[in-house]
PDBQT receptor file of N, H, CA, C and O in Angstrom, charges set to zero:
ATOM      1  N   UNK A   1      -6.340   3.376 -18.409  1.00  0.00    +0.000 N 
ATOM      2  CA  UNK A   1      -6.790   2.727 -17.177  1.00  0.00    +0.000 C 
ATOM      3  C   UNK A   1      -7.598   3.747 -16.366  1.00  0.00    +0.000 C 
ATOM      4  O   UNK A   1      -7.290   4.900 -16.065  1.00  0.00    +0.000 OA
ATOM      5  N   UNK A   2      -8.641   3.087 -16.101  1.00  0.00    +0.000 N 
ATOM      6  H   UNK A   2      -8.891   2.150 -16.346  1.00  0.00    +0.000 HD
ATOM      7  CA  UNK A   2      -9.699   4.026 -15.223  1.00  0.00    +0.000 C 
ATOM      8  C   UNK A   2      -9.530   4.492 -13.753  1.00  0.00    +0.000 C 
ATOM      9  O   UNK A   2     -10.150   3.515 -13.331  1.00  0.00    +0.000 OA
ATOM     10  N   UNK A   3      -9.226   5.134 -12.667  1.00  0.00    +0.000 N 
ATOM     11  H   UNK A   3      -8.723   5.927 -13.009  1.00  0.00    +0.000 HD
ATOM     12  CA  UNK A   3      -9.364   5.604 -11.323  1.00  0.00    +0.000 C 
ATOM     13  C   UNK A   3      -9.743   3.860 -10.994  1.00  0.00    +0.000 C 
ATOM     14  O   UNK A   3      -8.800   3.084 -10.840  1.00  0.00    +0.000 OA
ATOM     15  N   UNK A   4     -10.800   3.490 -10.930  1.00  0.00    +0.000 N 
ATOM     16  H   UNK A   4     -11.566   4.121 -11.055  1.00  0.00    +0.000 HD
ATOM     17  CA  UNK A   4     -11.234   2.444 -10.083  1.00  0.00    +0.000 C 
ATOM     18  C   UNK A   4     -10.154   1.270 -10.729  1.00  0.00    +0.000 C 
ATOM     19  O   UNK A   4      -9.856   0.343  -9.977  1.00  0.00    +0.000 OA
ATOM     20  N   UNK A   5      -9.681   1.291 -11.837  1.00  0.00    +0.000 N 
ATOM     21  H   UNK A   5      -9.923   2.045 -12.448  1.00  0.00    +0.000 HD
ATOM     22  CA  UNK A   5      -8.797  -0.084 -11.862  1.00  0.00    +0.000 C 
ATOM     23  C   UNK A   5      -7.474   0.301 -11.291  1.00  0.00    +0.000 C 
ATOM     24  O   UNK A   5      -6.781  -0.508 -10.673  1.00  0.00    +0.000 OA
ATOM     25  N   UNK A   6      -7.086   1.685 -11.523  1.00  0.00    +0.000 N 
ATOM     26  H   UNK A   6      -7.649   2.342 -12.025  1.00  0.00    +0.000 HD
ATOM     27  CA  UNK A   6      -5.530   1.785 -10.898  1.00  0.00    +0.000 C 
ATOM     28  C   UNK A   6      -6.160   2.096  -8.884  1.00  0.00    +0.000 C 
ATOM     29  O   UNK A   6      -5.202   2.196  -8.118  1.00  0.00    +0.000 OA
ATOM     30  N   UNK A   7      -6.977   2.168  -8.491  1.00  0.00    +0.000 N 
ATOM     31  H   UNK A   7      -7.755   2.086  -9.113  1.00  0.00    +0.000 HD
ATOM     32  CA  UNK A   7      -7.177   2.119  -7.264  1.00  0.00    +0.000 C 
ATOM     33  C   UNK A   7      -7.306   0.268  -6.697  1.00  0.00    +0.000 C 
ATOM     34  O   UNK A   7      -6.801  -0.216  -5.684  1.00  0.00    +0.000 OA
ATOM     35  N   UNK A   8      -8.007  -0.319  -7.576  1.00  0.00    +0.000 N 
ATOM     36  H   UNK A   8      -8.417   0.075  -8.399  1.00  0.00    +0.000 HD
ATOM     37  CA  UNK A   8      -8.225  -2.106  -7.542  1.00  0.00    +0.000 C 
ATOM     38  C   UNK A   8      -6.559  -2.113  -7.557  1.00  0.00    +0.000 C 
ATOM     39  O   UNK A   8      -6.225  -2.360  -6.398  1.00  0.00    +0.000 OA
ATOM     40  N   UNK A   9      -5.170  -1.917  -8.532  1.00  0.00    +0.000 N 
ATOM     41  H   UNK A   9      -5.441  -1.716  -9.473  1.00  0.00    +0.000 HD
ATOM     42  CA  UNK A   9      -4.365  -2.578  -8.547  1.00  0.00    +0.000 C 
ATOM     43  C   UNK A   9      -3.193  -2.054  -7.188  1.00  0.00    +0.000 C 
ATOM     44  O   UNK A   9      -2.190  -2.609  -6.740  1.00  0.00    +0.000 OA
ATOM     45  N   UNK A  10      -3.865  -0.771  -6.840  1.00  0.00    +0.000 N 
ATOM     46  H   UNK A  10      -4.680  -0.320  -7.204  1.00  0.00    +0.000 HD
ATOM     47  CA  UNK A  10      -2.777   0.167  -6.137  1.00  0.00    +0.000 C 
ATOM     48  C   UNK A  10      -3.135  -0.765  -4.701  1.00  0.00    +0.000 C 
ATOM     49  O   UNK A  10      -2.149  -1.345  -4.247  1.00  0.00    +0.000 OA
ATOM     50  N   UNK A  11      -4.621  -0.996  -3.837  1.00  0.00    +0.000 N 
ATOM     51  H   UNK A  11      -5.422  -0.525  -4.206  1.00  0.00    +0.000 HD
ATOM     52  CA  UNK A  11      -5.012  -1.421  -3.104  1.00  0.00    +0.000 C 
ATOM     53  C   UNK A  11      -3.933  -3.180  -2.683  1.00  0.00    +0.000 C 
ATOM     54  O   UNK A  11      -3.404  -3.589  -1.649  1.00  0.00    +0.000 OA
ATOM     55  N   UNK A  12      -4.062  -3.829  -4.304  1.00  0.00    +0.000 N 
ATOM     56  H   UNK A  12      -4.491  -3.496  -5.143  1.00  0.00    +0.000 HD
ATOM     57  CA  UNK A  12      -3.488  -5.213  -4.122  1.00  0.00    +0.000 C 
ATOM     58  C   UNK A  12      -2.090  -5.299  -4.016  1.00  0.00    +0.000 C 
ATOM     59  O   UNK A  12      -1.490  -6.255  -3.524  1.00  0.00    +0.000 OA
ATOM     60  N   UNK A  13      -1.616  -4.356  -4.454  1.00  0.00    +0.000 N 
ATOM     61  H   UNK A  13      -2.103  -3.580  -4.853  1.00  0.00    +0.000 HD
ATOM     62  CA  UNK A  13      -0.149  -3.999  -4.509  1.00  0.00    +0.000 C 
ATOM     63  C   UNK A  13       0.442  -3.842  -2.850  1.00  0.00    +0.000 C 
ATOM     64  O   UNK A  13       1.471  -4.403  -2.475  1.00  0.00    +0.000 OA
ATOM     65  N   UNK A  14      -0.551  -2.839  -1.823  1.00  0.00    +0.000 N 
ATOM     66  H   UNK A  14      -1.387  -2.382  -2.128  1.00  0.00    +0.000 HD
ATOM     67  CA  UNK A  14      -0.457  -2.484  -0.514  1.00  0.00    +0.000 C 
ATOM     68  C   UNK A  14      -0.663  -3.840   0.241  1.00  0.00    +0.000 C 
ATOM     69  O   UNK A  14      -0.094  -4.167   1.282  1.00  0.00    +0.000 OA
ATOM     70  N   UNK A  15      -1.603  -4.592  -0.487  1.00  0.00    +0.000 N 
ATOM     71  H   UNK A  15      -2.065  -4.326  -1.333  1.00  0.00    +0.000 HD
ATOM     72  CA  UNK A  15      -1.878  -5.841   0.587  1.00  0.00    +0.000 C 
ATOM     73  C   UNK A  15      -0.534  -6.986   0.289  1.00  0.00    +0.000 C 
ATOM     74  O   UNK A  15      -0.036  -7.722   1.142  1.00  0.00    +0.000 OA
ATOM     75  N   UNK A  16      -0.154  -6.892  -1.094  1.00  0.00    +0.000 N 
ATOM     76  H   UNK A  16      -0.558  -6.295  -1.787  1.00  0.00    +0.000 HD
ATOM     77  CA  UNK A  16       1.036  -7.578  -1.138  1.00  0.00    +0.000 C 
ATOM     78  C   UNK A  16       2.019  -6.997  -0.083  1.00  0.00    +0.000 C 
ATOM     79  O   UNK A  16       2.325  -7.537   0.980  1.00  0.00    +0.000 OA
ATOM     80  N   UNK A  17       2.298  -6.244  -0.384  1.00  0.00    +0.000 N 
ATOM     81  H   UNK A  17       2.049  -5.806  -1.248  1.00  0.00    +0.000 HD
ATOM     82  CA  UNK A  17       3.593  -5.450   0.678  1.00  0.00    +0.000 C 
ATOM     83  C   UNK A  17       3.093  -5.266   1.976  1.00  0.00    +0.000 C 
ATOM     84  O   UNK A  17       3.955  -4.755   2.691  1.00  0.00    +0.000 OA
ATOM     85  N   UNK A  18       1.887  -5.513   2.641  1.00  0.00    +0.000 N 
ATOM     86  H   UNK A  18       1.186  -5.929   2.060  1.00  0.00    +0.000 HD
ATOM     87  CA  UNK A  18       2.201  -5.781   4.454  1.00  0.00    +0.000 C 
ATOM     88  C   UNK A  18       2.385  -7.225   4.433  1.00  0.00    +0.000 C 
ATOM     89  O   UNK A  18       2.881  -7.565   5.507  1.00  0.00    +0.000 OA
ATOM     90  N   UNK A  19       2.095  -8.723   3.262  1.00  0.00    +0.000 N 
ATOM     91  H   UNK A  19       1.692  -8.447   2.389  1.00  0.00    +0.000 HD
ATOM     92  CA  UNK A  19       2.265  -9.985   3.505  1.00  0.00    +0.000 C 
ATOM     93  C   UNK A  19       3.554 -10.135   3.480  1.00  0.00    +0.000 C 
ATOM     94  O   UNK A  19       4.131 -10.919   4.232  1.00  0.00    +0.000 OA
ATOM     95  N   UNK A  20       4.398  -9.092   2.248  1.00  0.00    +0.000 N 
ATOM     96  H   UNK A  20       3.929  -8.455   1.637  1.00  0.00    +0.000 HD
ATOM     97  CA  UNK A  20       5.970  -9.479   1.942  1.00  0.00    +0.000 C 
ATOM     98  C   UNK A  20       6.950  -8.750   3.368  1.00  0.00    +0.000 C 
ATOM     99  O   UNK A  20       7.753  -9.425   4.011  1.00  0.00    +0.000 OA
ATOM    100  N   UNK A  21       6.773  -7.849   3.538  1.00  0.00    +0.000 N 
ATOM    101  H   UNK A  21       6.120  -7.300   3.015  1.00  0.00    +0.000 HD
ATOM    102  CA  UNK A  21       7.618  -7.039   3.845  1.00  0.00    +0.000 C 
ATOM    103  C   UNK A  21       7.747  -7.692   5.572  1.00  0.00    +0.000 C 
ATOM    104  O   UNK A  21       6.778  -7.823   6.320  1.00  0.00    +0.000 OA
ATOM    105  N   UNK A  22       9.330  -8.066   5.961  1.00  0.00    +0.000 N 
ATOM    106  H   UNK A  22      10.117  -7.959   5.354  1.00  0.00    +0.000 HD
ATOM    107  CA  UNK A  22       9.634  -8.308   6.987  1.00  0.00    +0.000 C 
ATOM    108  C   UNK A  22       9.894  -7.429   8.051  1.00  0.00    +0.000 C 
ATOM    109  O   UNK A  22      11.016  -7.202   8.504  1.00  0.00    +0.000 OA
ATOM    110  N   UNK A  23       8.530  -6.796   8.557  1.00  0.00    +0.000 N 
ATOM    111  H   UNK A  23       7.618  -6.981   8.189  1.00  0.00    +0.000 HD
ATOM    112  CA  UNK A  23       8.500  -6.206   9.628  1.00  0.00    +0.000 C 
ATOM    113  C   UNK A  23       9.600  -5.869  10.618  1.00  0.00    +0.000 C 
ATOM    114  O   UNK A  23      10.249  -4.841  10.809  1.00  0.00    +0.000 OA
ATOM    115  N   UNK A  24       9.599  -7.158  11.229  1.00  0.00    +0.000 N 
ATOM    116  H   UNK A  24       9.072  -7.993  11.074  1.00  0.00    +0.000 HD
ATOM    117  CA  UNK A  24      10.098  -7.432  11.909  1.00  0.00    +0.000 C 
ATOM    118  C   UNK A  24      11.832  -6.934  12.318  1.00  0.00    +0.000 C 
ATOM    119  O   UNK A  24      12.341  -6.339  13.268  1.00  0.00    +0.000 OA
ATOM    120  N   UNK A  25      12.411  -7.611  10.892  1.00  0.00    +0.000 N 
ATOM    121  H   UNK A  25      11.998  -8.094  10.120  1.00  0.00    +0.000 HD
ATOM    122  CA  UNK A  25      13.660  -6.734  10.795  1.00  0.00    +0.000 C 
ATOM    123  C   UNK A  25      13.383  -5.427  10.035  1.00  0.00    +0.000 C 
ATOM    124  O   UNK A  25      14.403  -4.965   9.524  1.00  0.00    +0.000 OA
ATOM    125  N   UNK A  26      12.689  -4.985   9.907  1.00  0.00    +0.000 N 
ATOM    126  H   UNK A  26      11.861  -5.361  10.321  1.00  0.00    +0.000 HD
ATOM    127  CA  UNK A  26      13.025  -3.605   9.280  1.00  0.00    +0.000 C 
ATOM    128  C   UNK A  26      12.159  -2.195   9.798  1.00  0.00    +0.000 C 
ATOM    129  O   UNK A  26      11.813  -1.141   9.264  1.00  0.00    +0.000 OA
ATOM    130  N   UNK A  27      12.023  -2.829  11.171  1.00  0.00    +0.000 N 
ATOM    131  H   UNK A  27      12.304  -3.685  11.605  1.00  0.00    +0.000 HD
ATOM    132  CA  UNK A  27      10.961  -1.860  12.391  1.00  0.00    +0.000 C 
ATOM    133  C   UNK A  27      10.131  -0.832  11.775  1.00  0.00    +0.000 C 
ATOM    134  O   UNK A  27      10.069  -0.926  10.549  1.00  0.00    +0.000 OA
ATOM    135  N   UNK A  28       9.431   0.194  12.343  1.00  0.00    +0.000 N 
ATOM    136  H   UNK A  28       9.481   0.270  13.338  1.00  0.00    +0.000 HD
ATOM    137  CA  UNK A  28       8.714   0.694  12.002  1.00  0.00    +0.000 C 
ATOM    138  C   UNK A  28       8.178   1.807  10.759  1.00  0.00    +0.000 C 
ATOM    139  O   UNK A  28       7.128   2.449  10.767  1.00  0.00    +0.000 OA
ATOM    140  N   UNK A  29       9.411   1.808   9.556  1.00  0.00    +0.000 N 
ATOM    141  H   UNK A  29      10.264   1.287   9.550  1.00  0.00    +0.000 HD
ATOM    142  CA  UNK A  29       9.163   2.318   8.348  1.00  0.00    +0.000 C 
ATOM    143  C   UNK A  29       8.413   1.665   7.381  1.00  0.00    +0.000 C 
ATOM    144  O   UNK A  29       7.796   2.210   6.466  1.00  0.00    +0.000 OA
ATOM    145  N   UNK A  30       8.492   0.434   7.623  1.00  0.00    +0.000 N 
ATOM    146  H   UNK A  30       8.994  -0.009   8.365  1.00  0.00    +0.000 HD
ATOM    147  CA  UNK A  30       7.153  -0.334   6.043  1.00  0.00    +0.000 C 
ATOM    148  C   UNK A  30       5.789   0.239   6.924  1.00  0.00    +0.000 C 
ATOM    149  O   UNK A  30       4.907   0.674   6.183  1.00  0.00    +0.000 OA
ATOM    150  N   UNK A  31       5.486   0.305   8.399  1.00  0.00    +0.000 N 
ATOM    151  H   UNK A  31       6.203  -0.048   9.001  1.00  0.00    +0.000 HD
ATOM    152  CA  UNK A  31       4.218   1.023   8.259  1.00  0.00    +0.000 C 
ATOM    153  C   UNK A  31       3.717   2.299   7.629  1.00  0.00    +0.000 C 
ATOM    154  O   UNK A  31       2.674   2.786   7.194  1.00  0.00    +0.000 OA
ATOM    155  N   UNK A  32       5.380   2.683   7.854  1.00  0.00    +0.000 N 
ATOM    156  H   UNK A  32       6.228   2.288   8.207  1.00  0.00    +0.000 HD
ATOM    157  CA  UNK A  32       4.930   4.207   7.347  1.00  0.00    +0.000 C 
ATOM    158  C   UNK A  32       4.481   4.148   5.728  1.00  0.00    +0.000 C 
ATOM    159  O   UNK A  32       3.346   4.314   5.281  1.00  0.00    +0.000 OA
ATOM    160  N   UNK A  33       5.726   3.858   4.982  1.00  0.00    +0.000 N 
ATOM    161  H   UNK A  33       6.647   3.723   5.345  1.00  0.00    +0.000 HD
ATOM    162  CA  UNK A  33       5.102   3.266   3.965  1.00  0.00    +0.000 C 
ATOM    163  C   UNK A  33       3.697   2.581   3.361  1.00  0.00    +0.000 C 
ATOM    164  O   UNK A  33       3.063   2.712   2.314  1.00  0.00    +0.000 OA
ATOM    165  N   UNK A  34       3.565   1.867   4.446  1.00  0.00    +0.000 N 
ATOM    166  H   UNK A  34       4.080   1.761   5.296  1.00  0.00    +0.000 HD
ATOM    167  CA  UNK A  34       2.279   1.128   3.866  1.00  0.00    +0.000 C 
ATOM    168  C   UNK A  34       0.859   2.154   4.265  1.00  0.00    +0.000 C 
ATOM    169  O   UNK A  34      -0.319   1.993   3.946  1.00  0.00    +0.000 OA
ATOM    170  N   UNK A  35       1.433   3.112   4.985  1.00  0.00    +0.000 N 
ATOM    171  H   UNK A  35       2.390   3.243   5.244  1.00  0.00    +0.000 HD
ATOM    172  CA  UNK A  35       0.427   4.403   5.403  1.00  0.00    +0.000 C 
ATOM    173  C   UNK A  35       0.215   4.719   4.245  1.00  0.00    +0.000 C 
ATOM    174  O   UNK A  35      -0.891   4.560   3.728  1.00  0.00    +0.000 OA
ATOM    175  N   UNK A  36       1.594   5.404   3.405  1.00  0.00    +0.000 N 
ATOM    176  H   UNK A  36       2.492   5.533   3.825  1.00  0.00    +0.000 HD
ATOM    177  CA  UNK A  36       1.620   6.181   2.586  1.00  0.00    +0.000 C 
ATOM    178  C   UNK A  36       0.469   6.082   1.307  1.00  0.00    +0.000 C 
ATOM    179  O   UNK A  36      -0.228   6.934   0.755  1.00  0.00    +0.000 OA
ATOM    180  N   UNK A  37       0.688   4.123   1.068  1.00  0.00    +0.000 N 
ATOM    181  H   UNK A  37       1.254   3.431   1.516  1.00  0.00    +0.000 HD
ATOM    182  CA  UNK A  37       0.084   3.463   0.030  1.00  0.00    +0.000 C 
ATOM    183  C   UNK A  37      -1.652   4.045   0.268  1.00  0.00    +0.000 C 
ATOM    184  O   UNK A  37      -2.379   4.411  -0.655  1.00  0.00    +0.000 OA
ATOM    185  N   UNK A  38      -2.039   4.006   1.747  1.00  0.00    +0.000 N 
ATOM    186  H   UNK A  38      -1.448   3.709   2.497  1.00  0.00    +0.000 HD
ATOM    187  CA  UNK A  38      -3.040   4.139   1.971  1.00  0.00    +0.000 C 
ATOM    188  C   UNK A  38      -3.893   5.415   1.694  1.00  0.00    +0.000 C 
ATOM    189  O   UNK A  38      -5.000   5.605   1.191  1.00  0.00    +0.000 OA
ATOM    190  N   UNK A  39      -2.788   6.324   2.306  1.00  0.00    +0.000 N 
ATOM    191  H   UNK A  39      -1.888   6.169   2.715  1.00  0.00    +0.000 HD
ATOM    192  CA  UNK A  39      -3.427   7.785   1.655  1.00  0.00    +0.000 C 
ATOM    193  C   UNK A  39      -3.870   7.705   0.307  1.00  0.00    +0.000 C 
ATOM    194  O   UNK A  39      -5.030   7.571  -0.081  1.00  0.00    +0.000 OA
ATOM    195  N   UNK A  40      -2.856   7.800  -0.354  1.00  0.00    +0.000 N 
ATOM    196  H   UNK A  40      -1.913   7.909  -0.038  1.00  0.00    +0.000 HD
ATOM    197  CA  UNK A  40      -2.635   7.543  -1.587  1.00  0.00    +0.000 C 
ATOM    198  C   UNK A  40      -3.682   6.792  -2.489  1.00  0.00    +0.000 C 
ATOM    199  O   UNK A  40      -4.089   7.284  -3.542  1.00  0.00    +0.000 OA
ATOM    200  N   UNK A  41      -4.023   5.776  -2.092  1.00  0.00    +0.000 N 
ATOM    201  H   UNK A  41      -3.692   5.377  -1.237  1.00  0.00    +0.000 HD
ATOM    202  CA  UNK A  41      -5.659   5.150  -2.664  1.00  0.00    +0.000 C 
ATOM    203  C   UNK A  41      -6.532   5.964  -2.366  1.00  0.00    +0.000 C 
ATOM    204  O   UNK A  41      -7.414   6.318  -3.148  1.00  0.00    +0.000 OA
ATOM    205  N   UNK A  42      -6.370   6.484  -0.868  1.00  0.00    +0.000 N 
ATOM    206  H   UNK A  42      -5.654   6.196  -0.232  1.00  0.00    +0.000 HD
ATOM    207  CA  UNK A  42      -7.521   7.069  -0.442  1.00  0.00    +0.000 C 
ATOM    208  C   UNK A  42      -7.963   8.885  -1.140  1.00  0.00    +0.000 C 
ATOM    209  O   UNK A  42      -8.999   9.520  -0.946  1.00  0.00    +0.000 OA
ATOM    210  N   UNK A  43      -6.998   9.198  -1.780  1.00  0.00    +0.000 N 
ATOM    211  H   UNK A  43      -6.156   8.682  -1.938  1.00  0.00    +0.000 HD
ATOM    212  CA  UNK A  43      -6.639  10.220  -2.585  1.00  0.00    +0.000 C 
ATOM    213  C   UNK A  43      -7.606  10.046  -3.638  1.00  0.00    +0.000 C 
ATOM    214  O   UNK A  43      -8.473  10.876  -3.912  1.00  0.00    +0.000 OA
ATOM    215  N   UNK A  44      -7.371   8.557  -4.425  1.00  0.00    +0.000 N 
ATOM    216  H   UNK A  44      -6.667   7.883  -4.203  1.00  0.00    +0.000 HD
ATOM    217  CA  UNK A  44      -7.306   8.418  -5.899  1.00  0.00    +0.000 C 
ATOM    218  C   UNK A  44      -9.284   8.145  -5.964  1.00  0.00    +0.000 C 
ATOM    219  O   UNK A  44      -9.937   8.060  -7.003  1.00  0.00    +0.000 OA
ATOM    220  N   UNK A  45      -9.809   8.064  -4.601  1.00  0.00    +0.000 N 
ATOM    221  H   UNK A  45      -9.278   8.133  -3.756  1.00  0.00    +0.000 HD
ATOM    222  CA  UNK A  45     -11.085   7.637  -4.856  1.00  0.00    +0.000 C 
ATOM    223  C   UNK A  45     -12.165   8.937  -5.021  1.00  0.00    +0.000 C 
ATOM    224  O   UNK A  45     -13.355   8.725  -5.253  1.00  0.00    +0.000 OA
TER     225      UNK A  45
């Protein structure tokens, strides 16, 4: 798998998990998390 397809699946994976993840009850660590996802692509480009 090439950089640009594991960055395409890593990206859809992050957008799944801010639609799934219940904020709400689980306060401000899925942002951090979903930060993390972000670096992390932003790494791989």
């Amino acid at each position: 798998m090439d950089i640009g397809s594991q960055e395409a699946v890593l990206e859809a994976h992050v957008d799944g998990l801010e639609e799934t993840l219940p904020t709400e009850e689980l306060g401000p660590a899925p942002d951090v998390v979903i930060e993390g996802f972000h670096d992390l692509a932003d790494r791989l480009e």
